[in-house]
LUMVO-591734 format. One record per residue (C-alpha): residue number from 1; residue in three letters; z, y, x. Coordinates in steps of 0.02 Angstrom, whole numbers, padded with zeros to 5 digits. Last residue first. Example, Ala and Ser with C-alpha at 12.3 -4.5 7.8 and 13.67 -1.06 7.14 Angstrom:
<sites>
    k    r      c3      c2      c1
    2  SER   00357  -00053   00684
    1  ALA   00390  -00225   00615
</sites>
This chain:
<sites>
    k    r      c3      c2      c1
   82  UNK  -02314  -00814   00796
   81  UNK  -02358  -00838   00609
   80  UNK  -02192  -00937   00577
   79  UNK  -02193  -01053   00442
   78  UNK  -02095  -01173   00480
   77  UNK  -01952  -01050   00541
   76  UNK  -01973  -00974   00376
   75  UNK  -01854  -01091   00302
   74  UNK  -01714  -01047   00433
   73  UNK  -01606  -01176   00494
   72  UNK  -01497  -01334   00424
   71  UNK  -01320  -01330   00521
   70  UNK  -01347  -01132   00610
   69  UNK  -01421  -01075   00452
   68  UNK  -01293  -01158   00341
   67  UNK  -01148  -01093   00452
   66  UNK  -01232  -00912   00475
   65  UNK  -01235  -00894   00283
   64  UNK  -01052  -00950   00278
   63  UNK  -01000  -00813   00371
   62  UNK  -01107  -00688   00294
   61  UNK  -01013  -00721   00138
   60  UNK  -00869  -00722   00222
   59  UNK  -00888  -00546   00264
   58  UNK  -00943  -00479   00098
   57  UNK  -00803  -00551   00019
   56  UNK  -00679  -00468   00152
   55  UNK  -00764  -00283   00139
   54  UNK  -00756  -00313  -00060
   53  UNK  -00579  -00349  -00035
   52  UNK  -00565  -00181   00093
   51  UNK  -00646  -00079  -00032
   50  UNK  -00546  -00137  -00200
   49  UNK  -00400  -00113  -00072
   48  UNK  -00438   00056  -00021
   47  UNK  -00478   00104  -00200
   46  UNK  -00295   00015  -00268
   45  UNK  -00216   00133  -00122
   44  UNK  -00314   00294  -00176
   43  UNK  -00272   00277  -00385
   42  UNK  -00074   00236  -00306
   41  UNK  -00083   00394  -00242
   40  UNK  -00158   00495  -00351
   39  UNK  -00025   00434  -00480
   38  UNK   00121   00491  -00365
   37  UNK   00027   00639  -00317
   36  UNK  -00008   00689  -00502
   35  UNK   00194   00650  -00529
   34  UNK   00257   00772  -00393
   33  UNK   00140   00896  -00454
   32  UNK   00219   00905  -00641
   31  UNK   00372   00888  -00584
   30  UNK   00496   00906  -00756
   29  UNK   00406   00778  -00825
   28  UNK   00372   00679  -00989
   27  UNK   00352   00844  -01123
   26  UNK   00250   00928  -00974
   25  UNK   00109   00768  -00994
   24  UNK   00097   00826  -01171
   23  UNK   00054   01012  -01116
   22  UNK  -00056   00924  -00982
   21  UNK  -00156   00829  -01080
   20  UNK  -00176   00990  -01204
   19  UNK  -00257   01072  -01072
   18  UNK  -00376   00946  -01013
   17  UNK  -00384   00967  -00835
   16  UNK  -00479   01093  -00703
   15  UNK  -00378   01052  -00529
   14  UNK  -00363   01207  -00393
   13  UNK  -00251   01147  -00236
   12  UNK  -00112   01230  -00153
   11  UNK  -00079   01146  -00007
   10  UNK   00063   00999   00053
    9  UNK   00107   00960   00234
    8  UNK   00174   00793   00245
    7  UNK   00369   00777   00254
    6  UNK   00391   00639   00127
    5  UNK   00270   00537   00252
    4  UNK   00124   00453   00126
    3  UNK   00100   00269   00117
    2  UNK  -00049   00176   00052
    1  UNK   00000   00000   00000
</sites>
């Protein structure tokens, strides 16, 4: 899991949202910003794992392409125009 230092440097940043969303979201939290980072947060850690799972499938995949083509070879090697 992605994990941010309590200390890091925090900016002011401009967001556009839903206006009512956020009048409801008020009703839930006193720390408006703290919770958005919370949430962004765990949105960037289930991204970076999404990416490094697809990272790992596409890996193995490869994998066991180069075990059948080092085992039973190429097709096109028959054919070769060269």
């Amino acid at each position: 899991m992605l994990t941010i230092a309590a200390s890091a440097r925090k900016r002011p940043v401009n967001l556009t949202l839903n206006e009512t969303l956020v009048a409801q979201a008020k009703t839930y939290t006193s720390n408006l910003s703290a919770t958005m980072e919370l949430l962004l947060t765990e949105f960037v850690a289930s991204q970076q794992q999404a990416q490094s799972s697809h990272r790992q499938l596409a890996d193995t995949c490869a994998a066991d392409w180069n075990a059948v083509h080092a085992a039973v070879g190429s097709f096109a090697d028959e054919h070769s125009t060269l």
